[in-house]
N, C-alpha and C positions, 0 to 999 in steps of 0.2 A: 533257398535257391543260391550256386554260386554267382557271385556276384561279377566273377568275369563271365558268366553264362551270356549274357549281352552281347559278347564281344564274340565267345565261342558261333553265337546266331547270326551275325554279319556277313551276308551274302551278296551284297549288292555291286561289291568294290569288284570282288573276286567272277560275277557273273561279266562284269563290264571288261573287265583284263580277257576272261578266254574268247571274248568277243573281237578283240585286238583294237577297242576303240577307249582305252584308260587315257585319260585325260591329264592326269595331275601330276605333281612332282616331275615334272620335266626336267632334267639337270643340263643346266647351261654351260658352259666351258668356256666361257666371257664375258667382257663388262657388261653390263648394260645398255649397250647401245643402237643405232638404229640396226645393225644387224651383228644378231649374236650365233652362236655356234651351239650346235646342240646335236649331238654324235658325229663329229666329223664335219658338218654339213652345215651352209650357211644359211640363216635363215632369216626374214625382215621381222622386225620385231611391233606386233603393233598388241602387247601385253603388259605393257612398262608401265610404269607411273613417275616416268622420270622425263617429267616434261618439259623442264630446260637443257636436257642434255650436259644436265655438270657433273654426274657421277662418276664419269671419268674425264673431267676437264684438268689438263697439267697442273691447275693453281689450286686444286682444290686439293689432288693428291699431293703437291708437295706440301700442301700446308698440311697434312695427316700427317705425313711421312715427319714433318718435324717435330709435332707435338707428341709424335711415334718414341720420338727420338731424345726428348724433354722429360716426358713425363711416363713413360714405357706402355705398356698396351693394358691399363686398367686401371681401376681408383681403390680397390679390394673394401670397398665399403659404403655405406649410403650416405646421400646429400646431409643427413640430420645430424651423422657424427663426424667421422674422417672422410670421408668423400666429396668435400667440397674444396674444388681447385680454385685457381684465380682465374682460369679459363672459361669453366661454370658461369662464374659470374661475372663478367667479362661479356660473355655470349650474350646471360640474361639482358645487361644494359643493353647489346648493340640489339636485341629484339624488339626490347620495349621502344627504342628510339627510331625502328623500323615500323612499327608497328601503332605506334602512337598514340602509346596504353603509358599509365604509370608505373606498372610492374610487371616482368615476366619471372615464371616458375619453368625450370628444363626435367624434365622427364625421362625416364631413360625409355620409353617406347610411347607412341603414340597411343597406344590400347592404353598403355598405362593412366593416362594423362584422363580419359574420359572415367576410368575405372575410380581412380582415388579423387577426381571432383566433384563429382554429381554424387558419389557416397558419401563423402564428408561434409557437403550442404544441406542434405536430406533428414529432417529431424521427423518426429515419428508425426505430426500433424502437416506438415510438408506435403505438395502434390508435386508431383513433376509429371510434364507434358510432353511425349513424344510422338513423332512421325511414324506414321506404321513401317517408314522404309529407312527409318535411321539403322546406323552402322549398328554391326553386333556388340562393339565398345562401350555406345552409348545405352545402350539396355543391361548390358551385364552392372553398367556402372550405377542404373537406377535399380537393378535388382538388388545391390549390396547396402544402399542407400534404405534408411529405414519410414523415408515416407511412403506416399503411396504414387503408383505410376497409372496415368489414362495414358491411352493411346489414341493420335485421330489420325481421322481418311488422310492419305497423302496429299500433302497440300493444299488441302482442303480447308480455309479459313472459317467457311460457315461450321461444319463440324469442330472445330478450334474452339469458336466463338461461343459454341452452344456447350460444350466440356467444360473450358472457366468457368462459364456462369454456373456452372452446377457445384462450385467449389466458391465463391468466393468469400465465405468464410472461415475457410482455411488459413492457417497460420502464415504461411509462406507459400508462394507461387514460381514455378522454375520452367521455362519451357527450352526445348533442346533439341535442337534439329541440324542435321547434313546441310551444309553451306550449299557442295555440289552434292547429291545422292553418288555414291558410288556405282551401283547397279546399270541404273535407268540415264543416269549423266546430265540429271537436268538442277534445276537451280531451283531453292527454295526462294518461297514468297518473302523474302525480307521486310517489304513495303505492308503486307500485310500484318507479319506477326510482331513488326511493330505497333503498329496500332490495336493489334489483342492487347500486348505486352500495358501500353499505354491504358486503356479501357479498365480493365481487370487487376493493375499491379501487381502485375508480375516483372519476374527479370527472365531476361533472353540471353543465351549462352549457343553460340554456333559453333559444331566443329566444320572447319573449313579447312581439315586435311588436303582437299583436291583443289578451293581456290585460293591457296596462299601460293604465289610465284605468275598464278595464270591469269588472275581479275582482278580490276581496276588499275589506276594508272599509275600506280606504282608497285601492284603488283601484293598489298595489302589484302586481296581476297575480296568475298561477295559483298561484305560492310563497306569496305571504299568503290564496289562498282557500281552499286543501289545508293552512293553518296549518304550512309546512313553508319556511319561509324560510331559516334557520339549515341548511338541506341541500342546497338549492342551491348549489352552488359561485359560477357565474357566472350575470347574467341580462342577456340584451341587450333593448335597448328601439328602437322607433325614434318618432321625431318626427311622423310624414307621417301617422300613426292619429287618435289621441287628443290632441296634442299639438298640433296644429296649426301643422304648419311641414314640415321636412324637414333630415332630417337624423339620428341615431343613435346609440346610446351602449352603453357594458357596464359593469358593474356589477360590482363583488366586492373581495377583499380586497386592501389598498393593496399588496403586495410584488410579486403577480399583474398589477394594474393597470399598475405602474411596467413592471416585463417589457413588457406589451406595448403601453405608451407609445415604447419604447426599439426595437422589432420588428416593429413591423407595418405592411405596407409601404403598405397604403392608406392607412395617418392621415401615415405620414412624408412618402407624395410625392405626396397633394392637397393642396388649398387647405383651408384652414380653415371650416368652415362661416360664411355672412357674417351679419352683423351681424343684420338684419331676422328671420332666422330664430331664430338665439337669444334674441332679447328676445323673441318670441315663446311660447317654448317657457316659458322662467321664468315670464311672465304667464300661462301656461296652466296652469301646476303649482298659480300661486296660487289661479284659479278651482274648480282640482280640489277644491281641501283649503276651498276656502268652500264650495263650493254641490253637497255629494256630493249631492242631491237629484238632479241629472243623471243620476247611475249610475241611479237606483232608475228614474227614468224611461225609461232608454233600455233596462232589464229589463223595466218595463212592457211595451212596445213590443214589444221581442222575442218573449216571452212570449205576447202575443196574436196575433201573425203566425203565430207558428209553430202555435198551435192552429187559429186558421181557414185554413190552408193544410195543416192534415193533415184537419178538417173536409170541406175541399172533394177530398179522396182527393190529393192531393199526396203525396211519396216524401221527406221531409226530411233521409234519410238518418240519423245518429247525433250531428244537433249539440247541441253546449250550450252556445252562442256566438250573440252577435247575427248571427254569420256563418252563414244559413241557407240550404245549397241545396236545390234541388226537382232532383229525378234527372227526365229527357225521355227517356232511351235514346239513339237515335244523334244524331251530331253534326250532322246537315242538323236534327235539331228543337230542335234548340236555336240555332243560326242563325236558321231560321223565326220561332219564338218573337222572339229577342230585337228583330228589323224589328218585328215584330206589333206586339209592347207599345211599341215604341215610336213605333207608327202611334196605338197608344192611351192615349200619354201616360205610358208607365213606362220609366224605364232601369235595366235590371237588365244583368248580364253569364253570358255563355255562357263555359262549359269545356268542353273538347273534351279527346279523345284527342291527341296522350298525355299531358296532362296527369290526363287519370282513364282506368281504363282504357274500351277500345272498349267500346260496348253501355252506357255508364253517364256518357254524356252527362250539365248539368245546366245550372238557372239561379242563377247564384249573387246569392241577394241580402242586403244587410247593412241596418243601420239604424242612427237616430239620435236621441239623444236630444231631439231639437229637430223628429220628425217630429209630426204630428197627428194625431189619428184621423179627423180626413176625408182625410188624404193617403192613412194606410195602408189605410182603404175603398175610396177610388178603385183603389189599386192592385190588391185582393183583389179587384174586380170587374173588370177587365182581364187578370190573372190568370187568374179563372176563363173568362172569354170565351176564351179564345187558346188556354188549356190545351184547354179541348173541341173549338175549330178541330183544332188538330195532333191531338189524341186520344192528349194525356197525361193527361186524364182523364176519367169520363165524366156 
């Protein structure tokens, strides 16, 4: 068989375009911010993950624009050989000293970051432990990893509890889970898989892409919100949320770090992350630690979304993250929906199967500390128009 044959059989994208409800690759015509432009037309943005509002803050671009201007737009090679600026590591200290680890490793992509860690700690008697609803990073990165992977019930400690045991005489123990779930927007058991981790010996590794910038009180993620930092073994972080750039990092103790400075095959054989993005990132750390007012307000915000969207009979499912979906049921309404709102001026984004299962469709929308309360009214009243159109609610 040709083996683009697969590809030639792809009808799904193309039934959903002549339908005129294609969802994806929407192309923006501006920054990131609470309301961006998308053909002409203005729209509130509740699709972002740029939840401090710094992606286009003046301090962060001119600090690009310098390092723009320093050290020209790329490193033409990887952290391992020429690609390590003073900038690089520079960042790394100001991470680890935000962060309140002994060593940080930068990444040039957050995918990258879970891909080349959990594969380079993974020996072939090795079990790693994942979430059924961890990010696709964290699975590709236990797939490439040569031990072996369980998977348990979401959040599910008992299920957790009863997996280790069936393993512990295994060589090495890794458990790995979403800080916040991307998806769903709710928070892992921290307090629990500590005490697995504790029980069992194993080491605990969280990416907390979505809470580094938004939880705890300095803004440290779900380890300093659950005051359990000192039990986390590893925390990865990425750039492209909070951080205002792109690009990703892991966190933890410097003998660990070095290992997988020396093993991991996506920091050794890409490019370094370029210049613009790391001065970036550095200036964005500083805003954090001045102006924590942004957290409290992008809590605000959240906060009241999610009460006048359970108000108006929305399904928010279980979040406790600015990441809050509204469950549609099947996937043609949530399609439907996301054209709608954005005939009426809102961009939110659709999940489908299989990314959640069938019959539990949803709209996933996030927030920002820099949205307004006439943004988020507009959008709660497009919301509710659209929602009674489909008859996700009544």
């Amino acid at each position: 068989m040709d083996v683009f044959q697969k590809c030639l059989d792809f009808k799904e994208a193309d039934v959903v375009r002549r339908l005129g409800f294609y969802p994806y690759f929407r192309v923006i015509s501006s920054a990131q911010d609470p309301v961006v432009i998308i053909d002409g037309h203005e729209m509130v943005m509740l699709g972002s993950n740029n939840y401090l509002g710094l992606t286009n803050h003046p301090e962060v671009k001119a600090a690009a624009a310098e390092a723009l201007a320093l050290y020209g737009s790329g490193t033409a090679g990887s952290r391992f050989l020429n690609g390590t600026l003073d900038i690089h590591v520079r960042l790394e200290e100001q991470l680890a000293e935000f962060m309140q680890r002994e060593a940080v490793l930068t990444f040039s992509t957050g995918f990258q970051v879970n891909l080349g860690v959990i594969s380079c700690l993974l020996d072939r008697r090795d079990v790693v432990f994942l979430d059924n609803l961890d990010h696709a990073c964290i699975i590709d990165g236990a797939r490439l990893g040569f031990g072996k992977t369980v998977k348990f019930k979401h959040n599910d400690m008992q299920d957790l509890d009863e997996r280790l045991t069936g393993f512990d005489g295994a060589k090495g123990k890794l458990i790995v889970v979403d800080g916040v779930f991307s998806m769903e927007g709710d928070v892992a058991d921290l307090p629990g898989l500590v005490q697995l981790k504790a029980k069992h010996g194993a080491r605990l590794m969280v990416d907390d892409a979505h809470g580094i910038g938004v939880f705890g009180d300095h803004g440290r993620g779900t380890s300093e919100h659950f005051g359990l930092e000192d039990d986390v073994d590893l925390v990865m972080g990425t750039f492209s949320k909070s951080l205002a750039a792109v690009g990703g990092f892991i966190a933890g103790e410097a003998k660990v770090i070095d290992w997988i400075r020396h093993h991991a095959r996506s920091l050794i054989f890409s490019a370094s992350p370029p210049p613009a993005s790391v001065a970036s990132v550095s200036r964005a750390i500083e805003i954090i630690r001045r102006e924590p007012e942004r957290r409290g307000q992008l809590w605000d915000n959240t906060e009241y979304m999610r009460r006048e969207f359970t108000n108006l009979g929305f399904d928010t499912g279980s979040s406790g993250s600015p990441v809050i979906p509204l469950v549609v049921g099947e996937d043609r309404a949530a399609f439907v929906m996301t054209i709608r709102l954005q005939q009426e001026g809102v961009f939110a984004n659709p999940v489908v199967s299989p990314a959640v299962p069938p019959g539990r469709a949803m709209m996933r929308t996030s927030y920002m500390a820099t949205h307004t309360r006439d943004h988020l009214d507009l959008a709660l009243e497009a919301f509710a128009r659209v929602g009674r159109e489909v008859g996700v609610i009544s």
